[in-house]
C-alpha positions as a printed NumPy array, in Angstrom:
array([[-69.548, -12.258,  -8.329],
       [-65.99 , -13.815,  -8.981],
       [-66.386, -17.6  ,  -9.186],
       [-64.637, -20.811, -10.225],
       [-65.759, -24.36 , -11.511],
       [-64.407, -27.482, -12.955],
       [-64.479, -25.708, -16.539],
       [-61.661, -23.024, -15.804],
       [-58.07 , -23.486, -17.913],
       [-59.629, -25.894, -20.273],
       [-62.985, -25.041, -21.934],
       [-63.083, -20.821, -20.027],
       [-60.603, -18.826, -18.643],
       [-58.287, -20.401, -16.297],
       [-58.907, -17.68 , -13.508],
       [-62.101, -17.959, -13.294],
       [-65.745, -16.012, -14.003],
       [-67.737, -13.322, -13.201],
       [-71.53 , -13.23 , -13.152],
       [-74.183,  -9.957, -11.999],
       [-76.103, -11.334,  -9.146],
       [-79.608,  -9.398,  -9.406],
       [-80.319,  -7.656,  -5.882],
       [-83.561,  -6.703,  -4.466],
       [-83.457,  -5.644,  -0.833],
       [-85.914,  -7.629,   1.015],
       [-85.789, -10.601,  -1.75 ],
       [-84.716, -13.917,   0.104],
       [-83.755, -16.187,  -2.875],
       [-82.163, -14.889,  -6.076],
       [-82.176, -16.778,  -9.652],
       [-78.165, -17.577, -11.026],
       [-78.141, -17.355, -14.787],
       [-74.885, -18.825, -15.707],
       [-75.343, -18.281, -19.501],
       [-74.471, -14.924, -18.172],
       [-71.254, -15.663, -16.911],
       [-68.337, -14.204, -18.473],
       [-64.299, -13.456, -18.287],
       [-63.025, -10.781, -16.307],
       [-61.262,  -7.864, -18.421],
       [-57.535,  -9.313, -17.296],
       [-58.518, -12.643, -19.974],
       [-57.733, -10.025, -22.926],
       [-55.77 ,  -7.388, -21.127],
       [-52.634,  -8.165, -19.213],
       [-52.394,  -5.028, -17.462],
       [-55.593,  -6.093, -15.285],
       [-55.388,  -8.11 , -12.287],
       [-58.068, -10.585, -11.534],
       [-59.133, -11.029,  -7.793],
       [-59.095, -14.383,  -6.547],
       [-62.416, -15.768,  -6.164],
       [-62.961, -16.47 ,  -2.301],
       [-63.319, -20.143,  -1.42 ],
       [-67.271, -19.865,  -1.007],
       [-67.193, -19.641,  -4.955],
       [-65.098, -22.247,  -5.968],
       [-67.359, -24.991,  -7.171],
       [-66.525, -28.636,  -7.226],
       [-68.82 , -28.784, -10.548],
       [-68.346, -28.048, -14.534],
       [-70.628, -24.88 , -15.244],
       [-70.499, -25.606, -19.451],
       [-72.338, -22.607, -19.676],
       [-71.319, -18.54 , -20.288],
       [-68.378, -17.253, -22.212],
       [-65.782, -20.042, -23.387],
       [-62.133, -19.749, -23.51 ],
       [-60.872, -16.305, -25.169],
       [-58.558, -17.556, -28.242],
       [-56.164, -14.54 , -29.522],
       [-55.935, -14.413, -33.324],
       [-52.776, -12.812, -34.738]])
């Protein structure tokens, strides 16, 4: 699941996060571990293209939590 928060372009990735969303048919709640989340592959490799998170997953909060900011050492 593609999502944004109040941490993206300054402590993560600017485009935003991914994080595996555990499905069990017939389940109706599901526990978010966003320790989990991390960057998609187009962070290190500019021939990806991120998608856009939709608006659903742009959240109005800081998630310090997951993979920080990729930093390229030369």
């Amino acid at each position: 699941m593609p999502f944004t928060d109040k941490t993206n372009g300054f402590e993560t990735y600017g485009g935003g996060r991914f994080l595996d969303v555990p499905y069990e048919e017939d389940r109706k709640t599901v526990m978010l571990d966003f320790n989990r989340a991390y960057s998609p592959f187009c962070a290190y490799d500019p021939d990806y293209v991120c998608p856009v998170p939709p608006k659903d997953n742009r959240l109005d909060i800081a998630i310090p939590a997951g993979e920080k900011t990729y930093e390229k050492h030369e």
